[in-house]
C-alpha positions in Angstrom: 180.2 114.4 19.4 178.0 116.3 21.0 178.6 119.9 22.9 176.7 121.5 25.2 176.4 125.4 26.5 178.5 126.4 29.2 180.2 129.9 30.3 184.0 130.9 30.6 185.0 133.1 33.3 188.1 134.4 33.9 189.7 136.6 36.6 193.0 138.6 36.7 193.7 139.7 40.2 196.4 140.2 42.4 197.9 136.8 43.9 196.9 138.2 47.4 193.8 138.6 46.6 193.7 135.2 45.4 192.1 133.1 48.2 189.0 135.4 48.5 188.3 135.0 44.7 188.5 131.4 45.3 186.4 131.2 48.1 183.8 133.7 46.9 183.9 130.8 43.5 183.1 128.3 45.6 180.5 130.3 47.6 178.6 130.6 44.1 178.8 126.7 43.3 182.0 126.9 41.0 183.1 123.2 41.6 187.0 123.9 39.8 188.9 126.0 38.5 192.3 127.1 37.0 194.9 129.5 38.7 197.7 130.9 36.3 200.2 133.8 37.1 200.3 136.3 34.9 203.8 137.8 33.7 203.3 141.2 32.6 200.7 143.5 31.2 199.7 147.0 30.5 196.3 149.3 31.8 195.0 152.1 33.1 198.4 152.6 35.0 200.9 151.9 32.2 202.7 149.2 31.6 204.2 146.2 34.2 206.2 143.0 34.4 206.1 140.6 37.3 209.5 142.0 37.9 207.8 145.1 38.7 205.5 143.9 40.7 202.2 146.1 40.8 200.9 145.2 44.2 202.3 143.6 47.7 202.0 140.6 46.6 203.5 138.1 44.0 201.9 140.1 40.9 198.9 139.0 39.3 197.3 135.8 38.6 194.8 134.8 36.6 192.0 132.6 37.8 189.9 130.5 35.2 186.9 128.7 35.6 184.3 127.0 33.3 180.8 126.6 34.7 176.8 125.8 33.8 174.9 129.3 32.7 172.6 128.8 35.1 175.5 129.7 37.8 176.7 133.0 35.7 174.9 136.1 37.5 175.8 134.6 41.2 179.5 134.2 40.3 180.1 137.5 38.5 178.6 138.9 41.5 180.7 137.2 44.1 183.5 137.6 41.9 182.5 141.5 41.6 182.4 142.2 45.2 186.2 141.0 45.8 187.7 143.0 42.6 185.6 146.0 43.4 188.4 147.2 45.6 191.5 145.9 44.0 193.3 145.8 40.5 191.5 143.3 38.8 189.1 142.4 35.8 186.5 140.0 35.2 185.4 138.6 31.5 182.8 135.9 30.7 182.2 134.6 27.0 179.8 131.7 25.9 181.5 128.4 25.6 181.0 124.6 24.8 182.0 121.6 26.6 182.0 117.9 25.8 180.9 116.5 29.6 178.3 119.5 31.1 177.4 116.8 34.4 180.9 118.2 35.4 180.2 122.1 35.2 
C-alpha cells in the first residue's frame, strides 16, 4: 500500500483555552482534528492530576491533528500565538498516511 508524507501536530493546553486553538486550526486550513483530556502530568511547575486541576478550567486537554506539510509553518504559528500566554506545548513529528486527499 502506498504512504504518503504528512505532519503530526499535537497540542496540550488548558480546556479553556480550547476553542481558540481550534479556531486558530481552522484559520490555518486544518480540516480535523482530535480533542483528548489529559489526566495528569508533570513540568516546569511540579507535578499535577486532573484532580488538581492546574488552571480555571477543566485541566488540560490535548488537541491532535494530522495535516499536508505544506500547511506546517502557518499552523505552528497560529497555534503559537494562542499558547504564547498560557500553559501549553506544541510538538510536530513527520508522519505517513494511507489517504493524503483528506489532509
Amino acid at each position: 500500500m502506498q504512504t504518503h508524507q504528512a505532519k503530526r501536530v499535537a497540542v496540550i493546553i488548558e480546556a479553556v483555552m480550547q476553542s481558540r486553538l481550534t479556531a486558530a486550526m481552522e484559520d490555518a486550513g486544518v480540516s480535523g482534528y482530535s480533542v483528548l483530556p489529559v489526566l495528569a502530568g508533570g513540568g516546569r511547575s511540579g507535578n499535577w492530576t486532573r484532580e488538581g486541576q492546574v488552571g480555571r478550567g477543566q485541566g488540560m486537554v490535548q488537541v491532535i491533528c494530522i495535516i499536508s506539510p505544506d500547511k506546517m509553518d502557518d499552523l505552528l504559528n497560529k497555534a503559537f500565538a494562542v499558547v504564547e500566554r498560557h500553559i501549553g506545548v506544541i510538538t510536530g513529528s513527520d508522519c505517513e498516511v494511507l489517504r493524503a486527499e483528506r489532509f
